[in-house]
N, C-alpha and C positions, 0 to 999 in steps of 0.2 A: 504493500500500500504506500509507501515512504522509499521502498526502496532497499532499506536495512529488511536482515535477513528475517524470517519469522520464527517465532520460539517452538520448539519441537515438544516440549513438556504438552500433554496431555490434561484439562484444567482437572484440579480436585477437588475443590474448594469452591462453596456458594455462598458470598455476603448476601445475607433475605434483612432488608429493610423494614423493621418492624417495629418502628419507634412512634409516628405520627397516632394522633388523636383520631383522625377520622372523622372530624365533627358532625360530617352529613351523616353519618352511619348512625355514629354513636349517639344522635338526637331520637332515633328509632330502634335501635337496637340495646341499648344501655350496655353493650358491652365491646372491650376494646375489639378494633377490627380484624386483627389477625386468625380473633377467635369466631368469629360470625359464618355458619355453618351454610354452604350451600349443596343442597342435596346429598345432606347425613356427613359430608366431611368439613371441617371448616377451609381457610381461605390457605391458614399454613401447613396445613395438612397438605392440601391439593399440591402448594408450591413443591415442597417437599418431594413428594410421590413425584412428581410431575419430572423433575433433577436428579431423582435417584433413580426413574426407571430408563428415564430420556437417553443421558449421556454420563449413567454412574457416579453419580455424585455422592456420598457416602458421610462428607465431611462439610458442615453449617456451623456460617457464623452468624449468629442473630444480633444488630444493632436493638437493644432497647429504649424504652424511652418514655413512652405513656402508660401508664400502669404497668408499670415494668414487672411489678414480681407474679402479677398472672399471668401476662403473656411469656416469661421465662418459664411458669409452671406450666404450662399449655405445651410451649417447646419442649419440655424435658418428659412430657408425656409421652408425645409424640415420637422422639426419639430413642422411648424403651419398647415403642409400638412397634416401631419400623426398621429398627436395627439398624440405625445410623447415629451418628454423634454429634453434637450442638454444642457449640460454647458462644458464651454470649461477653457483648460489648456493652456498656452501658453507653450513650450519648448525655452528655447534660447540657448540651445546648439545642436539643432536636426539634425545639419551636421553630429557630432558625431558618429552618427548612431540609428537604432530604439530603442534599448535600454536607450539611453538618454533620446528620446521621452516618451518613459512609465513613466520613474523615475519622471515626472513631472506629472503623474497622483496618487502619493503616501500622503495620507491621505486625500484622498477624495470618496474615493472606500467604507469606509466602513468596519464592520467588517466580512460580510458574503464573500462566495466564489462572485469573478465576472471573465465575459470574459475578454478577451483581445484577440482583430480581428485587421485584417491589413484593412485600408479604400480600398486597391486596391484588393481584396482576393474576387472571388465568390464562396459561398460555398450552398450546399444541407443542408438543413436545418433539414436533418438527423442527421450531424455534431454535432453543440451543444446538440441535443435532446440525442445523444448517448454520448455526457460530462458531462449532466446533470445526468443521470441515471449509470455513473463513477464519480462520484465526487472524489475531490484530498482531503487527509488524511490533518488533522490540519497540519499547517504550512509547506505543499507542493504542488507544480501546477503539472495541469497536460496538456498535447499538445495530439493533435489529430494528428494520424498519419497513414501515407499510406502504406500499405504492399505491392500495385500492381507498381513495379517500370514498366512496359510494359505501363501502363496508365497515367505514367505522364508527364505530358507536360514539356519541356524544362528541361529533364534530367540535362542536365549540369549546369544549375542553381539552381537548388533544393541543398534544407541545408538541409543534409545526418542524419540521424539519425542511431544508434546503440544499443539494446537494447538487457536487461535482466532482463526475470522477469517482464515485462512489467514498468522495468525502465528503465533510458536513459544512455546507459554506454558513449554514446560519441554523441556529436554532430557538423557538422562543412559542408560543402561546401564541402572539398574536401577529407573527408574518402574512404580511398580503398575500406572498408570494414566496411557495411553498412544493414543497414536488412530493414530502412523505410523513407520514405519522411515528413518531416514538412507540416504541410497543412499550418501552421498560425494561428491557433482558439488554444486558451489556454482557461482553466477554473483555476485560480489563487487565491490564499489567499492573506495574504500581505506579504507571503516569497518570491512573487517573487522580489518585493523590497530590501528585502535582498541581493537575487541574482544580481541584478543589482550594488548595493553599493558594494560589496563584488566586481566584475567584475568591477568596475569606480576606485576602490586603484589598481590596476593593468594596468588604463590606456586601461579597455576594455570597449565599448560602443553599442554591438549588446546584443540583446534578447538573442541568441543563447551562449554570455558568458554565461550569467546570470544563463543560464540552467544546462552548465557546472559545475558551482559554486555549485547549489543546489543537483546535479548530483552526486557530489563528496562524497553528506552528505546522499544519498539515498532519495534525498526530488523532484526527477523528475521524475514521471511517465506519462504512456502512455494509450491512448484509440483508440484502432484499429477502424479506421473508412473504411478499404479497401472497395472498390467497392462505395463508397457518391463520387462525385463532386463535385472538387474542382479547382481553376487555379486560377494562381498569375498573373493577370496582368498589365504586365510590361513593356512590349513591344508590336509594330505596329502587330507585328506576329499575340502575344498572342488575344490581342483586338479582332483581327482575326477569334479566336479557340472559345473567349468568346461567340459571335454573333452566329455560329455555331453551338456550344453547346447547348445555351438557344434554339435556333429552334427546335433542334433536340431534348431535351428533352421535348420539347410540347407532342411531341408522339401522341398517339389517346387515349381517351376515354375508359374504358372498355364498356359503351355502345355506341360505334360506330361501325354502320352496314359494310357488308364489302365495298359497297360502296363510305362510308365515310372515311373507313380504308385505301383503297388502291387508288382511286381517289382523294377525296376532301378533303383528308389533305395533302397530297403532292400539292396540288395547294394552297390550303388556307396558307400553310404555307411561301410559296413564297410569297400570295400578303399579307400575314401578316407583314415580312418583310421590307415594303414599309410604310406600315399603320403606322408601331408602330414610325415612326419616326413624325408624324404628331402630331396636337392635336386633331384628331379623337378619340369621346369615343366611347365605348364597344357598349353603347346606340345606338347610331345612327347606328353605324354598321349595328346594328339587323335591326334598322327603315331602312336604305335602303334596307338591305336586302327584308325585308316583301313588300317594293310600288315595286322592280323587280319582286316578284312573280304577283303582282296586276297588275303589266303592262302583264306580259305573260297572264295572265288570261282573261285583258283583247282582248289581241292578238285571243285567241284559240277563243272566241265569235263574234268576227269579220269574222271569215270564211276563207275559202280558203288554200289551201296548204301554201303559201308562209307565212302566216300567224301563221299559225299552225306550222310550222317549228321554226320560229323567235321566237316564244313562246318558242319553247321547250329548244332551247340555254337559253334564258334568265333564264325560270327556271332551268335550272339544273346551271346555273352561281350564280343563289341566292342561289342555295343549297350549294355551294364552298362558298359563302360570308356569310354564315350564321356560317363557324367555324369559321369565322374571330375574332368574337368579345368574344368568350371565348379564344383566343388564345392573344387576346391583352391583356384582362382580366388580364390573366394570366402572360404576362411579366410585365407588369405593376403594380402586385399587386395590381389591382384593381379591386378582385373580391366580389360581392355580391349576399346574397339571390335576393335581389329585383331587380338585373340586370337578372339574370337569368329567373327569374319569369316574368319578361318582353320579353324577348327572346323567351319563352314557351308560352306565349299567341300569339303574333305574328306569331309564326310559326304555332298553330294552324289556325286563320284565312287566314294564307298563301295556307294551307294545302286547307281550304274550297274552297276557292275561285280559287283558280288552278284545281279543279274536278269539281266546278259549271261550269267552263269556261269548260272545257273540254267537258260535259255534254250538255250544250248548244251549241257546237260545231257538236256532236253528233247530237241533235235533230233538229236543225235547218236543216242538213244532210239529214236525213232522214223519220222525223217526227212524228216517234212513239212513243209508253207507253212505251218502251222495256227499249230505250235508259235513260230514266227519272227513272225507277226503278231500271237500275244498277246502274247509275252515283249515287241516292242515296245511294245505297247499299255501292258507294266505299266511298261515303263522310260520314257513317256511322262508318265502318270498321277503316276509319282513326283519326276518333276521339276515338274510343274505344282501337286501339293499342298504342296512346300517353295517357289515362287514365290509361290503366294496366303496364303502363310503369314500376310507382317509386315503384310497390310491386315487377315486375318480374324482373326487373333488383337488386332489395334489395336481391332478394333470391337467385340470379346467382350470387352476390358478396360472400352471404356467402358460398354459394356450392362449387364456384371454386377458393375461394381466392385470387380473382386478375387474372387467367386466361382466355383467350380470348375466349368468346363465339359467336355462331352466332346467330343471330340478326336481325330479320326483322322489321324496322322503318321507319322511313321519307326518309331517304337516298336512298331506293330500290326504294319507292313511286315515287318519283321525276326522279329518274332517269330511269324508267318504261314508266313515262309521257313522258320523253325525249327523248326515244328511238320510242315511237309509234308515236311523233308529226314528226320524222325527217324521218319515215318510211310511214305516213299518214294511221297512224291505231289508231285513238283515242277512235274508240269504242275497241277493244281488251283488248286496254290498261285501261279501266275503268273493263272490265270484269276480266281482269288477277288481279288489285288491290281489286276488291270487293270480291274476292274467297280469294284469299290469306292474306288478310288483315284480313277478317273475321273468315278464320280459325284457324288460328294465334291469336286470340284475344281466340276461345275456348279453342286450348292446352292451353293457359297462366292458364286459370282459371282450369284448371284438374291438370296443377302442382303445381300453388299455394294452392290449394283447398287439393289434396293428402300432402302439405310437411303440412299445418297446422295439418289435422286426424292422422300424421304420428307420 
């Protein structure tokens, strides 16, 4: 960026800015901002998770400052939660502005590149990974910044940025004339210290001097992050847009059938919304998910239309409760192999036992071999489509890089059931699952089979 070579050290170390008052916040919330929970985690929870799964960040130094010893005790919570390490700065001048806040995290950073994150800031964890792979030239920082002004929230707020060269010609709040948005994610040497000392003899105390300062010596550049998510907030509004956001970026699955696609994540994602404020884990989710499928099941064996109806709501209600728990998962940073792997067995015993029921509903019906060798054929078929699952979905990721394909799974399965229990066609509905289930499981093996020979 300057010319001088760039620092090879890998950053390890994250200054999280957690000293300010918050005033907007704290008029409605009564409690300091760091701690203001959006969808079951709070603000430094998310930061955290966010830097330690991004670009391994392990090691946090928290500036304090506004009710310092609860948000210290918040941080130290945190970091017995998540298996990382905190140590904290006090600031006593962090009225001053955020800039004074950083200056109190100076000789303890280290000699390698580190961040520097706002505690109130949620960012896509594309962000750093694209600072990392920009890194700032010896003794200059660099800010991540937004080129799409149509997507940023609370235009009027945003500190303006001005660039050339993909360095910072100006930076301020109220520039006419402006080409990008501050996100708040810096990747920083210890010039940014510089910049702030250089901007305190002048009687200036934001970040945003400091950049000025280094701006002037060519020592501020920039990493286009347009189109990552990001929002400052800072306000009742914003809080708002944050809750929002995270739902909406849950999104679906590439392997989510359209079923799942267009039904049960728009539902799940609502009573997700509910959930995540509880202490409901991911676990249990699935466990009630899997005894709803076992009560329909057992419903459809009991007989009778009214029966067989009741059944069918309830499974297809488990089939909507069954994205719940990868979608808490997921806000909460609290995902694992071995959640999942437990979700995946469940859901096959769900699978069995909703077609045994089905079958036995069938047979008791009408009491023939007929009904007993399809309903195996579909309890067959449905083991075999969640078996060739992890290769044909592996090869559809790399085929279409991310592109939405269709998908026949669990989600058609159930919601098949659900249609024929609420139409009282439960043999149909085993016949229509064991054909298409089964031949479904043959194309997989002639495209997996062809891209391997290929």
């Amino acid at each position: 960026m300057t010319g001088v070579s760039k620092p090879t050290e890998a950053p390890q170390i994250a200054v999280i800015l957690a000293a300010g008052s918050g005033s907007r916040l704290y008029a409605t919330a009564h409690t300091p901002k760091p701690l203001i929970k959006v969808l079951g985690l709070s603000l430094a929870e998310r930061v955290i998770c966010t830097l330690s799964k991004a670009v391994n960040i392990q090691h946090f130094i928290v500036v304090l400052g506004f009710e310092a010893e609860i948000v210290k005790a918040h941080f130290t919570d945190i970091a017995r939660r998540r298996s990382v390490t905190v140590e904290f700065q006090e600031a006593t001048d962090w009225q001053r502005g955020n800039g004074a806040s950083a200056l109190a995290a100076k000789g303890h950073t280290g000699a390698a590149p580190f961040f520097l994150v706002m505690s109130d800031h949620l960012i896509d964890a594309a962000i750093p990974q694209a600072l990392v792979q920009n890194p700032p030239a010896s003794g200059s920082v660099c800010l991540a910044v937004d080129h799409d002004k149509t997507g940023i929230f609370d235009l009027d707020d945003v500190t303006r940025v001005q660039i050339t060269d993909n360095r910072i010609k100006a930076i301020d709040k109220n520039l006419a004339q402006w080409d990008a948005g501050d996100t708040g994610v810096f990747l920083c040497t210890s010039a940014i210290f510089e910049g702030l000392e250089k901007a305190a003899e002048v009687n200036k105390y934001g970040l945003s001097d400091a950049l000025r300062a280094l701006a002037q010596e060519g020592r501020a550049g920039t990493v286009d992050v347009t189109g990552r998510a990001w929002l400052d907030v800072d306000t009742p509004q914003a809080l708002h847009e944050a809750e929002h956001r995270l739902l909406q970026e849950l999104g679906c699955k590439l392997s989510d059938g359209p079923v799942a696609r267009h039904l049960n994540r728009p539902l799940s994602r609502w009573i997700t919304k509910y959930l995540i404020r509880t202490p409901v884990t991911p676990n249990l989710i699935s466990f009630v998910s899997w005894l709803l499928s076992c009560f329909a099941a057992v419903l459809f064996a009991v007989g009778g239309y009214p029966a067989l109806a009741l059944g069918g709501f309830i499974a297809q209600f488990a089939s909507v409760i069954d994205g719940c728990d990868g979608e808490v998962a997921r806000l909460k940073h609290s995902e694992s192999q071995s959640g999942g792997w437990f979700d995946a067995i469940l859901d096959r015993y769900a699978d069995a036992f909703l077609l045994f029921g089905l079958t036995w509903h069938v047979f008791s019906a009408n009491n023939t071999h007929f009904s007993l060798v399809i309903g195996f054929a579909a309890i067959i078929g449905s083991f075999m489509i969640s078996y060739t699952a992890d290769k044909y979905d592996g090869l559809m990721a790399r085929r279409l890089q991310g592109a939405v394909y269709f998908r026949l799974g669990r989600d058609i399965r159930v919601f098949i059931i659900f249609l024929a229990a609420l139409f009282n066609q439960p043999l149909f509905a085993l016949i229509v699952i064991a054909m298409i289930m089964n031949i479904e499981v043959v194309r997989r093996i002639f495209v997996c089979m062809n891209d391997e020979s290929a």
